[in-house]
C-alpha positions as CSV (number, residue, x, y, z in Angstrom):
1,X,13.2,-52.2,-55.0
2,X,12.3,-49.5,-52.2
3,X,8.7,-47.9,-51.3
4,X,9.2,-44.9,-54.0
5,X,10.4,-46.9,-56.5
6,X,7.8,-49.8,-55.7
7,X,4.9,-46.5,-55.9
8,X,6.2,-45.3,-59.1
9,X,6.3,-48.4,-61.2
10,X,2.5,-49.5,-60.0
11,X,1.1,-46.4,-61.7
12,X,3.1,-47.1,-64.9
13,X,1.9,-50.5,-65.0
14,X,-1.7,-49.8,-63.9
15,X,-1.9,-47.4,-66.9
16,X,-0.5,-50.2,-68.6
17,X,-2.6,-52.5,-67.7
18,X,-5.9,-50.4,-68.2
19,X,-5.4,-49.6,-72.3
20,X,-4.7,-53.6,-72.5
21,X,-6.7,-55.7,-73.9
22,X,-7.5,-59.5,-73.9
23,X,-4.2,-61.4,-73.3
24,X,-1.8,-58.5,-73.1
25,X,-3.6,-58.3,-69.4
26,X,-2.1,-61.6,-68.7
27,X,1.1,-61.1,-69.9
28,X,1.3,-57.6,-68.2
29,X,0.1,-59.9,-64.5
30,X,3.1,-62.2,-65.2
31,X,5.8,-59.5,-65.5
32,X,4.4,-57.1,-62.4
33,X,3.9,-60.4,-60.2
34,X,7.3,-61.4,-61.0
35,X,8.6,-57.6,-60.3
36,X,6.9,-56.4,-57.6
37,X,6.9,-60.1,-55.8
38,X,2.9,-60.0,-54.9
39,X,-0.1,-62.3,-55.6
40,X,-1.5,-62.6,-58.7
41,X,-5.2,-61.9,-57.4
42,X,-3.6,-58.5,-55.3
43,X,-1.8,-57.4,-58.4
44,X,-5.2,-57.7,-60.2
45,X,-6.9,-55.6,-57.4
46,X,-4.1,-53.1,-57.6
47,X,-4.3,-53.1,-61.3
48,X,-7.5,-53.1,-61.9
49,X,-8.1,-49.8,-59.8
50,X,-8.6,-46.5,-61.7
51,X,-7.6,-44.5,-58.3
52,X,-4.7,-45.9,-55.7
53,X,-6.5,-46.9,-52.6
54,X,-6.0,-44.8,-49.5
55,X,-4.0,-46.3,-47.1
56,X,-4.6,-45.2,-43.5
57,X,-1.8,-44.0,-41.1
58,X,0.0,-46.6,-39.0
59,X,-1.1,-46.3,-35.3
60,X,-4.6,-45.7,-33.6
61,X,-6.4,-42.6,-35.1
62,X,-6.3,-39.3,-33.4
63,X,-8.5,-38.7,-30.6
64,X,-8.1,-35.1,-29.8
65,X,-8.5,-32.4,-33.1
66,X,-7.1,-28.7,-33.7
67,X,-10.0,-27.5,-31.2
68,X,-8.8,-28.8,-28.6
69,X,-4.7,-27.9,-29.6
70,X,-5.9,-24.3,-29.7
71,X,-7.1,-24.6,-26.4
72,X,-3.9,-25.9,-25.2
73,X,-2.0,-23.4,-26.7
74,X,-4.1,-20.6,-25.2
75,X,-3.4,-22.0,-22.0
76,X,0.5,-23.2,-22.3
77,X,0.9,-19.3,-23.2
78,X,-0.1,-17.3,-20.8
79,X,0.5,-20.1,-17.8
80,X,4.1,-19.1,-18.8
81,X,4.6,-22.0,-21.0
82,X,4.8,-24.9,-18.3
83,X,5.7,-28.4,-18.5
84,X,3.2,-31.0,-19.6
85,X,2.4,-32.5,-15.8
86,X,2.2,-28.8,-14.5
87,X,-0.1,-27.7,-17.6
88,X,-2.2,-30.8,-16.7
89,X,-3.1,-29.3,-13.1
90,X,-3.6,-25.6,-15.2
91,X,-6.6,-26.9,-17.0
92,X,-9.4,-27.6,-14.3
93,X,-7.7,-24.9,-11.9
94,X,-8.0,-21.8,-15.2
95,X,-11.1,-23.9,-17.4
96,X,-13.2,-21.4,-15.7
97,X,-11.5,-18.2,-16.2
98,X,-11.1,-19.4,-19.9
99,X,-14.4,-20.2,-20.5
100,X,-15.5,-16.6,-19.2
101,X,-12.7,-15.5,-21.6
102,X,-13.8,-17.1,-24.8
103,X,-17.2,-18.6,-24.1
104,X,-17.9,-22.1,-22.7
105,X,-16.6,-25.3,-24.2
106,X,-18.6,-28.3,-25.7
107,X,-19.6,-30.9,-23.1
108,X,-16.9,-33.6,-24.9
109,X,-14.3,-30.6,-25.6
110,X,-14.0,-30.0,-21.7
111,X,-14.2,-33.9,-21.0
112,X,-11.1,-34.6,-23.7
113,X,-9.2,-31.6,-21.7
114,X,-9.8,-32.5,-18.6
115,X,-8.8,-36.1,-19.6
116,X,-5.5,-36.0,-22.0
117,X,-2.5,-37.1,-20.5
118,X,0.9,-35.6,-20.0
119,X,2.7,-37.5,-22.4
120,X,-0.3,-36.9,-24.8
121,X,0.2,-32.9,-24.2
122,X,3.9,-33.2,-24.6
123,X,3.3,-34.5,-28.3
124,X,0.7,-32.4,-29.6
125,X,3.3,-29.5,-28.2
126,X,6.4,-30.6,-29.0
127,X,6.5,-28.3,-32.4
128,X,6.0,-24.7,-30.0
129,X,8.8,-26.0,-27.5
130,X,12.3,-23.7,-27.6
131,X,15.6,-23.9,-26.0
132,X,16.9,-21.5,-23.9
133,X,20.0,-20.1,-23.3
134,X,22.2,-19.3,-20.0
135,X,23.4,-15.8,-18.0
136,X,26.2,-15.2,-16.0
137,X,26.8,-16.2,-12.7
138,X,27.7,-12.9,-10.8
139,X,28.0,-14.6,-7.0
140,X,31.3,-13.1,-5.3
141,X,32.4,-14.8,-2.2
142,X,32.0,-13.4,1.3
143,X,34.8,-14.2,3.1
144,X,33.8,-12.0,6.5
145,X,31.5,-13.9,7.9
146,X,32.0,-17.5,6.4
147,X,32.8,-18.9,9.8
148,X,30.3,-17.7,11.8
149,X,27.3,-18.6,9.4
150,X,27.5,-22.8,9.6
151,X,26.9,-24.4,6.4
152,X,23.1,-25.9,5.9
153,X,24.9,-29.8,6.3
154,X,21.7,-32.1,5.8
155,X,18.0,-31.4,5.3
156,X,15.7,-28.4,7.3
157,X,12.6,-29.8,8.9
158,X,10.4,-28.6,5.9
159,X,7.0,-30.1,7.4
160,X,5.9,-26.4,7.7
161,X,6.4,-22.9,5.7
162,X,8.6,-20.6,6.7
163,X,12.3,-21.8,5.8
164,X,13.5,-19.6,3.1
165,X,16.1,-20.2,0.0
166,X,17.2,-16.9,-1.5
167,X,19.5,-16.1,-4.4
168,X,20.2,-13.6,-6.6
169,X,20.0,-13.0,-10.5
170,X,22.3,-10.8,-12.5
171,X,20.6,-8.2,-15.5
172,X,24.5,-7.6,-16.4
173,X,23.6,-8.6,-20.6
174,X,27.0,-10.2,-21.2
175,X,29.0,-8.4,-19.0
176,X,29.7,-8.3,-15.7
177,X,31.5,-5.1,-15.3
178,X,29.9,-1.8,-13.9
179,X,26.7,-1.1,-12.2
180,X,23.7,-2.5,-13.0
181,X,19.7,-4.3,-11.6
182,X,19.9,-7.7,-9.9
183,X,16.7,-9.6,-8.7
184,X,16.6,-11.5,-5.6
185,X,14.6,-14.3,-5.8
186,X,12.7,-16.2,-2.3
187,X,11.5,-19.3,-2.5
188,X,9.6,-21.1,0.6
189,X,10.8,-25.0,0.3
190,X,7.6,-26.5,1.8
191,X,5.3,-24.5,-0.2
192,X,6.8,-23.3,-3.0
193,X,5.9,-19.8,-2.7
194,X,8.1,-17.3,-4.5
195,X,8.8,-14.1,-4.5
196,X,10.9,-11.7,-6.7
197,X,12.4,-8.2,-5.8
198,X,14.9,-5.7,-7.8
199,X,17.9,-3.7,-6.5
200,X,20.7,-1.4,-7.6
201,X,23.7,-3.0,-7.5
202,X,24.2,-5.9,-4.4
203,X,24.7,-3.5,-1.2
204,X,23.6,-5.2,1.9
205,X,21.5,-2.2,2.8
206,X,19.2,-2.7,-0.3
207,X,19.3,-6.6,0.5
208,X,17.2,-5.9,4.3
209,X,15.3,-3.8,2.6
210,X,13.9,-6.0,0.7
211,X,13.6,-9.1,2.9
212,X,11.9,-6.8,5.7
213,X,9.6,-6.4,2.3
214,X,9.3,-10.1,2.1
215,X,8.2,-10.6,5.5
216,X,5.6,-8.3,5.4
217,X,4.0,-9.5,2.9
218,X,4.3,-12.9,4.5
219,X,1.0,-14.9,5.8
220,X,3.7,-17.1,7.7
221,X,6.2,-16.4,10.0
222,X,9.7,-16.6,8.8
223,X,11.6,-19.1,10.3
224,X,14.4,-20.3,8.0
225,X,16.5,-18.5,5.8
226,X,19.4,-20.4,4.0
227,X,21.9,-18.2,0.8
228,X,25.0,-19.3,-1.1
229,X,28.1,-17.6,-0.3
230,X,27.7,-14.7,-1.8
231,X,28.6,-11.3,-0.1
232,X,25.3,-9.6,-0.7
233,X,23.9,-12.2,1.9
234,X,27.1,-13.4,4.3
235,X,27.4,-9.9,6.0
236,X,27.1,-8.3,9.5
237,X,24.2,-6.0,8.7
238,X,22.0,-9.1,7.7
239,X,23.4,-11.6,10.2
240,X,22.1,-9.2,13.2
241,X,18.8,-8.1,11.0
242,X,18.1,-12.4,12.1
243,X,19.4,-12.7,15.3
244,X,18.6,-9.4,17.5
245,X,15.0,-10.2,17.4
246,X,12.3,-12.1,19.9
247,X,12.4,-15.1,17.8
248,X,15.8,-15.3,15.7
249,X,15.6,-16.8,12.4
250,X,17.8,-19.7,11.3
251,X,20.7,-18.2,9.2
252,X,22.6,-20.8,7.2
253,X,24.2,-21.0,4.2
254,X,25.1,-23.5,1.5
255,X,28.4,-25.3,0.7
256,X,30.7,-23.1,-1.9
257,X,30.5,-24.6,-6.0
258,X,27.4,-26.6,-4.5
259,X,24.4,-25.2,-6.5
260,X,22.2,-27.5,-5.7
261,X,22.4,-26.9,-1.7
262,X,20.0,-24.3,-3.2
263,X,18.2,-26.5,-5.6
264,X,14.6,-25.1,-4.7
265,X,15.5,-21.5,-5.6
266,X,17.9,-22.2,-8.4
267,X,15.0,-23.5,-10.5
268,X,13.1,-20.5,-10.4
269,X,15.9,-18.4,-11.9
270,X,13.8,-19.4,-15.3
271,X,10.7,-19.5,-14.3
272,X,10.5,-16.4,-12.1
273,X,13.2,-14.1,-13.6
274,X,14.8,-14.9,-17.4
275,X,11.2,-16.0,-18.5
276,X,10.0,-12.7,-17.4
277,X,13.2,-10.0,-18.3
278,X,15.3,-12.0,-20.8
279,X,19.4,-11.4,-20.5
280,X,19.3,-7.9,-21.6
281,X,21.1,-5.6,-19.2
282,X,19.5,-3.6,-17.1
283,X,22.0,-0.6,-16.4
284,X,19.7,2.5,-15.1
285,X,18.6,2.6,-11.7
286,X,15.4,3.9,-12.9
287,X,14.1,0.3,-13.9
288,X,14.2,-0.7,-10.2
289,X,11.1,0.7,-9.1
290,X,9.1,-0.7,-12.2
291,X,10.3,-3.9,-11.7
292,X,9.5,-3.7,-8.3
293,X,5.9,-3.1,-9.0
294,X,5.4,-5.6,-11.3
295,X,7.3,-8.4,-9.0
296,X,5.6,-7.4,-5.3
297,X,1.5,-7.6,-7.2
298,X,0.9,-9.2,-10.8
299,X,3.9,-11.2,-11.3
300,X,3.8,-12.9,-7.3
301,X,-0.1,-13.3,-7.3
302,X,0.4,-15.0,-10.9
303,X,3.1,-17.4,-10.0
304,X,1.7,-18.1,-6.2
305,X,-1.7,-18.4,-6.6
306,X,-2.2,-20.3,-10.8
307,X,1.2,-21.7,-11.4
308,X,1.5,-25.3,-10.2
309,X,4.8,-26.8,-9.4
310,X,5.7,-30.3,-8.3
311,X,8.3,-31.3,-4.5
312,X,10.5,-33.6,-4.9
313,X,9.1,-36.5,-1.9
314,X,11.9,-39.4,-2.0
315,X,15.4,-39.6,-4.0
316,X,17.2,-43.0,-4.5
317,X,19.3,-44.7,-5.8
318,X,18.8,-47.9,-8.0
319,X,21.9,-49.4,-9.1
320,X,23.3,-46.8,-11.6
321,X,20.0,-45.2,-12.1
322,X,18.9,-42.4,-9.9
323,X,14.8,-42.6,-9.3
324,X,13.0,-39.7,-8.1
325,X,9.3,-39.5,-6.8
326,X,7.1,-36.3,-6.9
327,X,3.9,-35.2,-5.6
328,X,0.9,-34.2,-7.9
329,X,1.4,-30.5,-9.1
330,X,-0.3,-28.2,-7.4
331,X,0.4,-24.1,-6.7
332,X,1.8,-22.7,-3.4
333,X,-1.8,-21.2,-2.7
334,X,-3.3,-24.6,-2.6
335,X,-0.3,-26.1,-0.7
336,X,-0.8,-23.5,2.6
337,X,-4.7,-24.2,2.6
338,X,-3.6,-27.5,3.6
339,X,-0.5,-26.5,6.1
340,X,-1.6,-27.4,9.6
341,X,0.5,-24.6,10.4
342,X,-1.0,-21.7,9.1
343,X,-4.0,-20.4,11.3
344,X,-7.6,-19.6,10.4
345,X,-7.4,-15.5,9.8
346,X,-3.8,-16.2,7.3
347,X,-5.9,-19.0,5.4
348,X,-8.8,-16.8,5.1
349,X,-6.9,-13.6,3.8
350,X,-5.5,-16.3,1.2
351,X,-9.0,-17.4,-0.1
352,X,-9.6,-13.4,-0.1
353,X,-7.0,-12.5,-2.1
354,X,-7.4,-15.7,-4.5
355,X,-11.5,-14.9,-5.0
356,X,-10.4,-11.4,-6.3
357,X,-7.9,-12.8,-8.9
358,X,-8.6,-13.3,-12.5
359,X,-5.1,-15.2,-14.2
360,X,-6.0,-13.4,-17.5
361,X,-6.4,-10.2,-16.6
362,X,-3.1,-10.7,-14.7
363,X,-1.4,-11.8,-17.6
364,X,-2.7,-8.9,-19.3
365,X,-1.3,-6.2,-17.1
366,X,1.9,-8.6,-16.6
367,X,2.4,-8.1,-20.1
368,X,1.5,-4.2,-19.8
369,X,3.6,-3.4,-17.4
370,X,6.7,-5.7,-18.8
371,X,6.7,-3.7,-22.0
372,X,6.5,-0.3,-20.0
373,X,9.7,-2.2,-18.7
374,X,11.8,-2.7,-21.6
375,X,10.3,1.1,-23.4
376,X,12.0,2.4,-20.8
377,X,15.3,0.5,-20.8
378,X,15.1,1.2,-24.9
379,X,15.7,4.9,-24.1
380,X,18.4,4.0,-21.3
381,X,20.2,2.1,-24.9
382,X,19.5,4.4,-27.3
């Protein structure tokens, strides 16, 4: 007899047993020991009950209630949904900026957030997790000037900012055919720091433009600057851009059908670009200067200076099993403040610009200009 069926026949038998009287009782004990294989002083405690006793849930009770889940939710949503380890270094960074939000927290609600665990996190939000899908990979090769660019063979010296991944991200929808907005994506590999830029099309022209963009924005020099073998990148026009100067920058590139040569900017792809614009496709030029605006202030000051992230610190390999080691998640903001590299006056204009940030309010013009966005490309559709 299973757990339903088991359930089932003690109530008929404790109604049963109830209306009895005298030595039916007995005779009803005899048949449900029998039955449902107990002992006869249990059965009578089970019998004898006018209301099933409550059984508690397997396990430890729950330590953290639907206060504290809304919380969570408030700040897994507008940190851009991170993982559970990166949304555990969100919570004492933004606890302030929430609590100016929405009023301050209880004395034990702020102790239970700043104590709950990652794997604690992950279960209270596994129900709000969702898959995502894939785009198109619109990288055409550039044969020119693959054999005077050398391929990035081993590791930079990444003990300081300044060495550069870049990439680039296709708004095609499903196709690739015609003209359309791509976003370049830069990401510093000691630091993390990230930033996103829109052009027409992939003409080498627009490319400079926006890297001389980049580096003025920069509070580091740039020293590094490694691509895939795409044409937008492996061409004259940028090649001399990083060599006629006082100080040329390092120009490699990674090894073709190798994406992760360029594993520190391929993971921001999601994070930075799809997370942000979806897979629709962008095919007006007019959506380039929006975007534009939205990357270069709310969306780079979000990302740089409230999103932690985690560096990988040692890779290898333990018999079949590959074991990886990461630092504690912190954002690129908080990584510089600690570069040795990065003088006084670039640290300074960095705690500047941080003290005058508010991730909310970011959030909420992110989200206002992101819909201005995608009004705009309705018209382009319709």
């Amino acid at each position: 007899m299973g757990p339903k069926g088991k359930r089932e026949y003690l109530e008929v038998m404790r109604s049963r047993y109830l209306r009895a009287i005298g030595f039916e009782k007995s005779y009803l004990l005899d048949e449900f020991v029998r039955v449902y294989g107990c002992h006869r002083k249990h059965a009578i405690r089970l019998l004898g009950s006018r209301v099933r006793p409550a059984m508690a849930p397997p396990g430890r009770p729950r330590r953290y209630g639907e206060e504290l889940l809304l919380v969570l939710q408030r700040l897994w949503l507008v940190a851009e949904q991170p993982c559970s380890k990166r949304l555990r270094a969100v919570i004492p960074l933004w606890l302030p900026y929430y609590e100016r939000r929405y009023g301050p927290l209880a004395p034990l609600m702020r102790e239970d957030l700043l104590r709950v665990s990652p794997a604690t996190i992950d279960r209270l939000m596994r129900p709000l997790r969702a898959r995502r899908r894939k785009g198109l990979c619109g990288t055409r090769s550039g044969q020119a000037l693959r054999s005077q660019i050398p391929i990035r063979s081993g590791t930079w010296d990444v003990k300081m900012p300044g060495y550069f991944e870049a990439d680039t991200v296709a708004h095609c929808g499903g196709s690739l055919a015609g003209d359309f907005v791509w976003s370049l994506t830069f990401t510093d590999i000691w630091s993390g720091w990230t930033e996103n830029r829109a052009i027409w099309n992939k003409g080498s022209q627009g490319v400079i433009e926006r890297v001389r963009d980049l580096e003025a924005r920069l509070v580091f020099p740039l020293r590094g600057f490694d691509c895939d073998n795409g044409s937008e990148f492996l061409n004259h026009h940028l090649k001399r851009y990083f060599a006629e100067r006082l100080r040329p920058v390092e120009f490699t590139r990674g090894r073709p059908y190798h994406a992760n040569d360029n594993a520190h900017v391929e993971q921001k792809h999601w994070t930075h670009v799809r997370q942000l614009f979806g897979y629709d496709r962008f095919g007006d030029r007019r959506l380039v200067a929006p975007m534009n605006d939205l990357y270069a202030n709310e969306w780079g000051l979000f990302h740089n200076f409230f999103c932690p992230s985690v560096k990988l610190l040692e890779k290898r390999r333990d018999g079949a099993r590959m074991k990886r080691r990461y630092d504690a998640p912190r954002t690129p903001y908080q990584r510089l403040l600690e570069s040795p590299d990065l003088d006084g006056q670039a640290k300074q204009r960095l705690k500047d610009t941080f003290a005058s940030l508010d991730p909310f309010e970011l959030k909420k013009t992110i989200e206002k200009k992101t819909k201005a966005v995608f009004t705009l490309l309705r018209e382009t559709v319709f």
